[in-house]
PDB file of N, CA, C and O in Angstrom:
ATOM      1  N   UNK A   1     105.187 105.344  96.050  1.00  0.00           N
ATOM      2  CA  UNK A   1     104.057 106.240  95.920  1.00  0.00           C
ATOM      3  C   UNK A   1     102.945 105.760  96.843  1.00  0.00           C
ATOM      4  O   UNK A   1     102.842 104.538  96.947  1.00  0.00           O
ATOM      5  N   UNK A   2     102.035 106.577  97.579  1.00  0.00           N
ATOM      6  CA  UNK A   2     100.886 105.928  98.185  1.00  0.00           C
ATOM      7  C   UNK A   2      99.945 106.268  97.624  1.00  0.00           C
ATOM      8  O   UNK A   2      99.457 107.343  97.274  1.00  0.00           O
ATOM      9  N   UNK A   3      99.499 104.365  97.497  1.00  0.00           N
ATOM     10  CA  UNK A   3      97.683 104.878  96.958  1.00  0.00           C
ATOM     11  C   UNK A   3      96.794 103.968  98.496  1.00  0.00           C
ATOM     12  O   UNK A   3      97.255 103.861  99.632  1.00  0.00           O
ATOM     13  N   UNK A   4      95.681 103.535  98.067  1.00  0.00           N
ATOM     14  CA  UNK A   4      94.774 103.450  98.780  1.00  0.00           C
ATOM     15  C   UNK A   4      94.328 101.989  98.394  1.00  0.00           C
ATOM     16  O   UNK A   4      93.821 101.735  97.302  1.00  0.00           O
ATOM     17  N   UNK A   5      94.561 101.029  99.392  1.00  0.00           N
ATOM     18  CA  UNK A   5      94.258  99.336  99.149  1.00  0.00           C
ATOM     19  C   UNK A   5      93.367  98.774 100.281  1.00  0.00           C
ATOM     20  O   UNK A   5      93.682  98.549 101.449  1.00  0.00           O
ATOM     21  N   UNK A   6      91.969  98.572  99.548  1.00  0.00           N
ATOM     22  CA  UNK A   6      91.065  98.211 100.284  1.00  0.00           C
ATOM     23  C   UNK A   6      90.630  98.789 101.635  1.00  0.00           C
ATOM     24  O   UNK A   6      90.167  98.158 102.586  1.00  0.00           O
ATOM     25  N   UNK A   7      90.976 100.727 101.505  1.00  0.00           N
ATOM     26  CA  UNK A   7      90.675 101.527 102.405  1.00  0.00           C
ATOM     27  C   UNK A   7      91.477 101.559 103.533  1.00  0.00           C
ATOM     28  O   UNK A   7      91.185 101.576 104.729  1.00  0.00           O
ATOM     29  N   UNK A   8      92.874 101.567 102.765  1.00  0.00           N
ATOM     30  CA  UNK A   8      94.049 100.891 103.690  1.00  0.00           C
ATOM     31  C   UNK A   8      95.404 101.970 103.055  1.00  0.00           C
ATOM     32  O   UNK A   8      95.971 101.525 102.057  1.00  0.00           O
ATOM     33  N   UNK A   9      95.696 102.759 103.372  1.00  0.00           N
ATOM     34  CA  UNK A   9      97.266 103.594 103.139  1.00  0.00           C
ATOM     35  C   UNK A   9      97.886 102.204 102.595  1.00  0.00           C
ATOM     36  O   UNK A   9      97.770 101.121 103.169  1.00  0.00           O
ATOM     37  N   UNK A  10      98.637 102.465 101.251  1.00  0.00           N
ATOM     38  CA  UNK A  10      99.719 101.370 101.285  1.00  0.00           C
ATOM     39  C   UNK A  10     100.620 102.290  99.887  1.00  0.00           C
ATOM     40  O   UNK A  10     100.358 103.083  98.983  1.00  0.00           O
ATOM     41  N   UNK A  11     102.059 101.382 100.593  1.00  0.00           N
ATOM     42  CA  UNK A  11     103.136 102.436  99.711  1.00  0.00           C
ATOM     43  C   UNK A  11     103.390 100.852  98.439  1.00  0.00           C
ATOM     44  O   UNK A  11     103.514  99.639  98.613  1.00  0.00           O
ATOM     45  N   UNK A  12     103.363 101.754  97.238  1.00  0.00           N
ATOM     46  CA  UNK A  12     103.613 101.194  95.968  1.00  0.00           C
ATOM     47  C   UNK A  12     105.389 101.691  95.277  1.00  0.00           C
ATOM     48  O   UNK A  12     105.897 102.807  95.389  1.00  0.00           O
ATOM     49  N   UNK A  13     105.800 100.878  94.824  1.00  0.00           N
ATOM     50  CA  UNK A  13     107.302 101.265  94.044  1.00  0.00           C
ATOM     51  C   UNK A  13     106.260 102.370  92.616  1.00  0.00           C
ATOM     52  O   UNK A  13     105.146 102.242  92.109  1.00  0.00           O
ATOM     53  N   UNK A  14     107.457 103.427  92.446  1.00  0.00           N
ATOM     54  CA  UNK A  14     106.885 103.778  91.201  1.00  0.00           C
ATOM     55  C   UNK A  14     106.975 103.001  90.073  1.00  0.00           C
ATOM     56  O   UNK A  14     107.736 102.040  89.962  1.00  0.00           O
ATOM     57  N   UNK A  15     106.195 103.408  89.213  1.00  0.00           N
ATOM     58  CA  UNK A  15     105.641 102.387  87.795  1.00  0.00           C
ATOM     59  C   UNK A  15     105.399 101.123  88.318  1.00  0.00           C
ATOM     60  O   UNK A  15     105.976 100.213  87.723  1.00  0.00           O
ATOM     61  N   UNK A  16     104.736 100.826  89.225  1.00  0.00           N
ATOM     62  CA  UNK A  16     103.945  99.552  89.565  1.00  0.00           C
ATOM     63  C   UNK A  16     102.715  99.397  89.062  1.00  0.00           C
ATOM     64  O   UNK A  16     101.799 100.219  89.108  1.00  0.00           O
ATOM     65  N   UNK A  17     102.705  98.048  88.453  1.00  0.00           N
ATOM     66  CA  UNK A  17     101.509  97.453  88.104  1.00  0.00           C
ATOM     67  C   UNK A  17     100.372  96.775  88.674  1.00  0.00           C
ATOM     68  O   UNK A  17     100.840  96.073  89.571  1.00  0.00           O
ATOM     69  N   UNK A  18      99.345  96.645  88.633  1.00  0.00           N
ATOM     70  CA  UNK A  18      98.283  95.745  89.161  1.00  0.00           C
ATOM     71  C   UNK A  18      98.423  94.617  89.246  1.00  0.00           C
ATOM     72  O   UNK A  18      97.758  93.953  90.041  1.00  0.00           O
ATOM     73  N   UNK A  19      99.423  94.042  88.366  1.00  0.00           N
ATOM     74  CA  UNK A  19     100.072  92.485  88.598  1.00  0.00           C
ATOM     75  C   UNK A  19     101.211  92.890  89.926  1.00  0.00           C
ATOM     76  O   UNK A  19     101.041  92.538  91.093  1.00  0.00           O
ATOM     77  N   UNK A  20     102.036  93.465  89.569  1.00  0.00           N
ATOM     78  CA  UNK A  20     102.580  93.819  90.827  1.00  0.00           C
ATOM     79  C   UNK A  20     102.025  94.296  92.300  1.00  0.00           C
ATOM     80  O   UNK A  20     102.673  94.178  93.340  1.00  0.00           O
ATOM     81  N   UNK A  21     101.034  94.717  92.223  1.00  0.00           N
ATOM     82  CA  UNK A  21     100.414  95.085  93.644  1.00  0.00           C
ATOM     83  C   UNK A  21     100.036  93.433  94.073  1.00  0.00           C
ATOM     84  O   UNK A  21     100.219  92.893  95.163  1.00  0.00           O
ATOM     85  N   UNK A  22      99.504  92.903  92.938  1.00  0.00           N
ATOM     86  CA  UNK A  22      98.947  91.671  93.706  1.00  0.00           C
ATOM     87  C   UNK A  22     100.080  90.317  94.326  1.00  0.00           C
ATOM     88  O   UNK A  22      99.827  89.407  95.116  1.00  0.00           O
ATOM     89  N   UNK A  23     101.214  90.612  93.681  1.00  0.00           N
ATOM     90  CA  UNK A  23     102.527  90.200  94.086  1.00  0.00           C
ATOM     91  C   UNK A  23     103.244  90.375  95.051  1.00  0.00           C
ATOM     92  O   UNK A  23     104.012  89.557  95.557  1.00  0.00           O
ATOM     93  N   UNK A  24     103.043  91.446  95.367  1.00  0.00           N
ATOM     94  CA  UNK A  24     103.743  92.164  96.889  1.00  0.00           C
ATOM     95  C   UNK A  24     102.512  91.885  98.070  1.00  0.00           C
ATOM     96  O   UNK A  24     102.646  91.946  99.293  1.00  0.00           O
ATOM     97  N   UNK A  25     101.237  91.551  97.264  1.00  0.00           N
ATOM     98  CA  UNK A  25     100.166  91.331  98.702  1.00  0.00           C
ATOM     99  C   UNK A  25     100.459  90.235  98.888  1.00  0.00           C
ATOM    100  O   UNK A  25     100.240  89.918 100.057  1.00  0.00           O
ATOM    101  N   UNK A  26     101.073  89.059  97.991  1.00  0.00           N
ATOM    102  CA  UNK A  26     101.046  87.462  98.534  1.00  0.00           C
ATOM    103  C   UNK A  26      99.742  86.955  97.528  1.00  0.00           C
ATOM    104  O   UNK A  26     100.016  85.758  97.438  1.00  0.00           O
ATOM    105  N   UNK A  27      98.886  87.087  96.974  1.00  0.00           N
ATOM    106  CA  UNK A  27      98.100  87.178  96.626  1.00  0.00           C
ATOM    107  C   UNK A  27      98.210  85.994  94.882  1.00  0.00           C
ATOM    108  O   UNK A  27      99.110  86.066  94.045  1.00  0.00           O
ATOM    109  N   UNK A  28      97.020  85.068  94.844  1.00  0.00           N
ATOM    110  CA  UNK A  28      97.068  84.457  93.425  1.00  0.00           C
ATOM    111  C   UNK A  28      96.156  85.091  92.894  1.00  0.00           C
ATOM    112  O   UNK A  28      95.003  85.240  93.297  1.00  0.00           O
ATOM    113  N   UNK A  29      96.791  85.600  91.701  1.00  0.00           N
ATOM    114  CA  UNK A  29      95.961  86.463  90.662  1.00  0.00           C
ATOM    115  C   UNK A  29      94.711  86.106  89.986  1.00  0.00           C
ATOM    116  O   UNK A  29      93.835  86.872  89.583  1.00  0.00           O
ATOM    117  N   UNK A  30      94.781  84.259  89.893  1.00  0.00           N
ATOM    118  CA  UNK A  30      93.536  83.314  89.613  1.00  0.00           C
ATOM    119  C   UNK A  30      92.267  83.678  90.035  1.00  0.00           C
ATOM    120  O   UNK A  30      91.253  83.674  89.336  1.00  0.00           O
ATOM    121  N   UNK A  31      92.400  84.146  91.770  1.00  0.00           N
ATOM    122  CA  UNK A  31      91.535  84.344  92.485  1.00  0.00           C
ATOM    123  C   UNK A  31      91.152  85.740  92.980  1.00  0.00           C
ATOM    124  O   UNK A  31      90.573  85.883  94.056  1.00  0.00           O
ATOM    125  N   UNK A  32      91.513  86.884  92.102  1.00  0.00           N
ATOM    126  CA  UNK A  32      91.121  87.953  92.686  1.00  0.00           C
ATOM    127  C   UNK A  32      90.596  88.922  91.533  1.00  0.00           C
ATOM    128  O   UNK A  32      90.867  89.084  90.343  1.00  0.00           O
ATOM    129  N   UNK A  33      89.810  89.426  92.353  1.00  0.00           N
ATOM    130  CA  UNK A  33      89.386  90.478  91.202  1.00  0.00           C
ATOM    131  C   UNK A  33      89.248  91.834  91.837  1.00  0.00           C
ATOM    132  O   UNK A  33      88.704  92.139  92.898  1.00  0.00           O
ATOM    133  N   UNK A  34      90.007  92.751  90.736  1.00  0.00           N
ATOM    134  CA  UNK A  34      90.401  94.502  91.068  1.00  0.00           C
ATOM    135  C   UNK A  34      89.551  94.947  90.194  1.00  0.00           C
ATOM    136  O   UNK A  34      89.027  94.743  89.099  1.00  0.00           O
ATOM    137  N   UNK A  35      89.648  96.037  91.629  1.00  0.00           N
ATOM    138  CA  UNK A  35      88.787  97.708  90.698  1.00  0.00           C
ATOM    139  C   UNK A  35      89.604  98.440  90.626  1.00  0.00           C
ATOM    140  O   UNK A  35      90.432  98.095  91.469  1.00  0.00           O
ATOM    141  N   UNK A  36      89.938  99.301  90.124  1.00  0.00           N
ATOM    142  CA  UNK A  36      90.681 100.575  90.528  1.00  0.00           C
ATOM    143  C   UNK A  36      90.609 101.663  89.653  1.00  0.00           C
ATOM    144  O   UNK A  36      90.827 101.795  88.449  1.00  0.00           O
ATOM    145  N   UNK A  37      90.063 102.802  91.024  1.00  0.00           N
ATOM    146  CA  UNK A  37      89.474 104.111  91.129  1.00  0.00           C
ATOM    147  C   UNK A  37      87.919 103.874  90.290  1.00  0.00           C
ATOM    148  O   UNK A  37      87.638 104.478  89.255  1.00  0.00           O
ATOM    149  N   UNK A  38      86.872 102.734  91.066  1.00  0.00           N
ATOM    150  CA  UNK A  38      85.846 102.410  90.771  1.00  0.00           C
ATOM    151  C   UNK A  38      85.570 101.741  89.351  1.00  0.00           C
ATOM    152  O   UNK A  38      84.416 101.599  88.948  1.00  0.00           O
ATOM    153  N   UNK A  39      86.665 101.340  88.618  1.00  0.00           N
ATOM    154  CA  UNK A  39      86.251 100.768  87.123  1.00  0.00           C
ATOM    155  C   UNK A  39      87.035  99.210  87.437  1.00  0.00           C
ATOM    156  O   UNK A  39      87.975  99.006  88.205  1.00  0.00           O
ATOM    157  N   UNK A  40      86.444  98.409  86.735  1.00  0.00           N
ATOM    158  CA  UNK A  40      86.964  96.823  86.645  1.00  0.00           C
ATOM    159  C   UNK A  40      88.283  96.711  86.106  1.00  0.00           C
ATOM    160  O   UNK A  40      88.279  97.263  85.006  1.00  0.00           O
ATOM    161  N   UNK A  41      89.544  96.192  86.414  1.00  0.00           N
ATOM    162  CA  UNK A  41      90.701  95.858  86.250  1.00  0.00           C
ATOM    163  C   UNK A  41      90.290  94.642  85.222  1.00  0.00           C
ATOM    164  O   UNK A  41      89.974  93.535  85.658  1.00  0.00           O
ATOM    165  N   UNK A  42      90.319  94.912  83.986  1.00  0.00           N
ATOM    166  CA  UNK A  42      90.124  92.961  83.669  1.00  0.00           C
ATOM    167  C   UNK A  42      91.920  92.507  83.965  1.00  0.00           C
ATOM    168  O   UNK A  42      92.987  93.120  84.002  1.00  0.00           O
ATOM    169  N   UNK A  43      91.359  90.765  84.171  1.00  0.00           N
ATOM    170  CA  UNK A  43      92.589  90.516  84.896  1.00  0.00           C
ATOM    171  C   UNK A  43      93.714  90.402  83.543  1.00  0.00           C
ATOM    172  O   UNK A  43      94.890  90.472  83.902  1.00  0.00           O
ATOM    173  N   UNK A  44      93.470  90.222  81.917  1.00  0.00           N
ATOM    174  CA  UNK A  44      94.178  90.040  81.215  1.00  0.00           C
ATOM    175  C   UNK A  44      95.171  91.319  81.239  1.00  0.00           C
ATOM    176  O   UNK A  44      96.396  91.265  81.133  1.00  0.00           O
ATOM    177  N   UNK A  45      94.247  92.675  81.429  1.00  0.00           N
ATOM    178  CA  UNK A  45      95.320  93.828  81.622  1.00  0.00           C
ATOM    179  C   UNK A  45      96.041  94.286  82.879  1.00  0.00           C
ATOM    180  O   UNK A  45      96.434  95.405  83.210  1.00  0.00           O
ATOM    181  N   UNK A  46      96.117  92.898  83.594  1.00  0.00           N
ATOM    182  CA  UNK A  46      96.932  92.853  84.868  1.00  0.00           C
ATOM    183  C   UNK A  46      98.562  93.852  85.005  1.00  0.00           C
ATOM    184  O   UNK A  46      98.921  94.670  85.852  1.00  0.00           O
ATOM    185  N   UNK A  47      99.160  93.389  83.925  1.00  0.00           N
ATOM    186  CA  UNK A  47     100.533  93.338  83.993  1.00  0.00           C
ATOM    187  C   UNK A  47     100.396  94.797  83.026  1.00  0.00           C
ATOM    188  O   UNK A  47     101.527  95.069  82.622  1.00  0.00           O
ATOM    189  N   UNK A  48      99.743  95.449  82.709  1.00  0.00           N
ATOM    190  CA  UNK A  48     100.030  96.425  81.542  1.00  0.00           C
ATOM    191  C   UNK A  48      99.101  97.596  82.100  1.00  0.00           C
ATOM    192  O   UNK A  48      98.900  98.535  81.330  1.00  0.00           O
ATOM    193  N   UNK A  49      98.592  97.627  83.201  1.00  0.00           N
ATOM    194  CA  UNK A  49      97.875  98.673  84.241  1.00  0.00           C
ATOM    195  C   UNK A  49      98.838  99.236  84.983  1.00  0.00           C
ATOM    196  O   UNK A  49      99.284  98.423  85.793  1.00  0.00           O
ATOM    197  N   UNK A  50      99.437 100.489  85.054  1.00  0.00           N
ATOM    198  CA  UNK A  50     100.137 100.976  85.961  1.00  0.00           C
ATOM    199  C   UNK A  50      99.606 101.717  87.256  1.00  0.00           C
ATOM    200  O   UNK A  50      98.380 101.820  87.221  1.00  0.00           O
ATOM    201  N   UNK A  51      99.963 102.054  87.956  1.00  0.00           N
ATOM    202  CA  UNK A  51      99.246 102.783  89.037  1.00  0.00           C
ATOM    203  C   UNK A  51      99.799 103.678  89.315  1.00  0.00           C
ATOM    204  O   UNK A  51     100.964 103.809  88.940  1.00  0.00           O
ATOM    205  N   UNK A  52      99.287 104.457  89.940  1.00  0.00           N
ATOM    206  CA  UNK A  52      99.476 106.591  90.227  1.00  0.00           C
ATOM    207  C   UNK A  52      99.146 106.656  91.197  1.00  0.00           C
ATOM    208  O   UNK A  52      98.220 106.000  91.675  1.00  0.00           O
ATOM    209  N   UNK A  53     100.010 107.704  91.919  1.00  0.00           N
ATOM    210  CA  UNK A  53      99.638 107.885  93.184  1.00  0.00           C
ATOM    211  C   UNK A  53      98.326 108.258  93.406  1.00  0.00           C
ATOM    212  O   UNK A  53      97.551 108.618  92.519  1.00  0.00           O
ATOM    213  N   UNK A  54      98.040 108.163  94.732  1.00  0.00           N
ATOM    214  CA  UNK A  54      96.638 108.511  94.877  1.00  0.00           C
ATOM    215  C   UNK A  54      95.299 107.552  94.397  1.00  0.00           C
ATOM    216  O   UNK A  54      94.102 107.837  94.376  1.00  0.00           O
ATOM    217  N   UNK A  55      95.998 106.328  94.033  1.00  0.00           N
ATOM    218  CA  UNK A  55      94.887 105.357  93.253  1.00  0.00           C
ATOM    219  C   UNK A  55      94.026 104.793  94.462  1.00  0.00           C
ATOM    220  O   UNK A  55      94.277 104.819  95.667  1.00  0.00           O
ATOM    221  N   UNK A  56      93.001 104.308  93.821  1.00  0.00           N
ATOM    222  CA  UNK A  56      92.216 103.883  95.254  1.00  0.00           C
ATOM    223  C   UNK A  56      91.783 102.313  94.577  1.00  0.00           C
ATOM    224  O   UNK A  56      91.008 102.447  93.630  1.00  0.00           O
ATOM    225  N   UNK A  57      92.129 100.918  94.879  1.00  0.00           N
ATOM    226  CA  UNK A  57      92.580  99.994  94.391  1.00  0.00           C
ATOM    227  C   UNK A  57      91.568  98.966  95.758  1.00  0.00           C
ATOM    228  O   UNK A  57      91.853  98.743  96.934  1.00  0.00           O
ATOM    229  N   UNK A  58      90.086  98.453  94.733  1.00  0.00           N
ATOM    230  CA  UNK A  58      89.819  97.304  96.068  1.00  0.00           C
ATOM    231  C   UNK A  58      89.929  95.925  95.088  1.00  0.00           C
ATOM    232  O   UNK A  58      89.715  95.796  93.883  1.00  0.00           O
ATOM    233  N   UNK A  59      90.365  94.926  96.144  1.00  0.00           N
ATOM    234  CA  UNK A  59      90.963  93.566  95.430  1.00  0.00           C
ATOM    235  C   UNK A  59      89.947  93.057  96.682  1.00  0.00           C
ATOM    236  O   UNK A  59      89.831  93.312  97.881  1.00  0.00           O
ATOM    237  N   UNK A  60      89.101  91.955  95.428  1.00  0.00           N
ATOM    238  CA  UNK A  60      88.455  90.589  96.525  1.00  0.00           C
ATOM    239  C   UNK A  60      88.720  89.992  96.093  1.00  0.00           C
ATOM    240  O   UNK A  60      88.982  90.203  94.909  1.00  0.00           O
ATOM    241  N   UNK A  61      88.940  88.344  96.810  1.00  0.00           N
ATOM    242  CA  UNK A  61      89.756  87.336  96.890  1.00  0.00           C
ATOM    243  C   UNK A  61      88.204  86.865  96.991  1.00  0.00           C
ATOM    244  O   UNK A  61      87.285  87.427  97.586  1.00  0.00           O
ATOM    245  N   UNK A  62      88.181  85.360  96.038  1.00  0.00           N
ATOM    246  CA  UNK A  62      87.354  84.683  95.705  1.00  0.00           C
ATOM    247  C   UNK A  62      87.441  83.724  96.538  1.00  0.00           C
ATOM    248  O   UNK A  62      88.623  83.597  96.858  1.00  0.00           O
ATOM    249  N   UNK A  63      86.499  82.666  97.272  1.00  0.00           N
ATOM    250  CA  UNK A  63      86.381  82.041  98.113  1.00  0.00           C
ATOM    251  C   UNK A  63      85.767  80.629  97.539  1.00  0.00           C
ATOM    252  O   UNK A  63      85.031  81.052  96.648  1.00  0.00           O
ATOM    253  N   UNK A  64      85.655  79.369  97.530  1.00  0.00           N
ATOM    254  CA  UNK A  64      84.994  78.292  97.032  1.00  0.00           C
ATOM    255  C   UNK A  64      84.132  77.826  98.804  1.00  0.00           C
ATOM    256  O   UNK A  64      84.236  78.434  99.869  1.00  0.00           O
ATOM    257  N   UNK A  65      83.533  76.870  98.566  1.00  0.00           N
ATOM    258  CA  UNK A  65      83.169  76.361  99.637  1.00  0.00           C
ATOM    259  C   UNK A  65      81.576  76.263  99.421  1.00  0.00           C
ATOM    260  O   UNK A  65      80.936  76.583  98.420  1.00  0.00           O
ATOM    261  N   UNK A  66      81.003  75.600 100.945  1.00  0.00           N
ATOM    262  CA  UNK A  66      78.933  75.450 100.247  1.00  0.00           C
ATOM    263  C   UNK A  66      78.679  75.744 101.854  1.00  0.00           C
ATOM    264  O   UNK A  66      77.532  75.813 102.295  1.00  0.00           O
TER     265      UNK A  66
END
C-alpha cells in the first residue's frame, strides 16, 4: 500500500504496523518518535497501530550530543 514517510512516497506490506514501518526503515524504536496523520503514535502502541493507505507518517530520530 502507499502512504507518505516523512514527505516521501513509500510502499508498505498490507496490515503493517508502526512497529513494522520502523523495522523495514532500519530504524531503533528506543529512539524515535511517530506521528501519524498529525496525532502522536505513543511508542507502547507501536506494534498494535496498523496503517492505511494513504497515511501520512513523520518519524524523528532522537539525537544525544552537547
Amino acid at each position: 500500500m502507499k502512504i507518505r514517510v516523512n514527505a516521501a512516497d513509500h510502499e508498505a506490506p498490507q496490515d503493517a504496523t508502526v512497529a513494522d514501518l520502523i523495522a523495514q526503515l532500519g530504524m531503533n524504536p528506543k529512539f524515535v518518535a511517530v506521528e501519524l496523520n498529525q496525532q502522536l503514535a505513543p511508542r507502547k502502541r507501536h506494534a498494535e497501530i496498523r496503517l492505511s493507505e494513504g497515511d501520512e507518517i513523520e518519524i524523528v530520530t532522537l539525537v544525544g550530543g552537547g
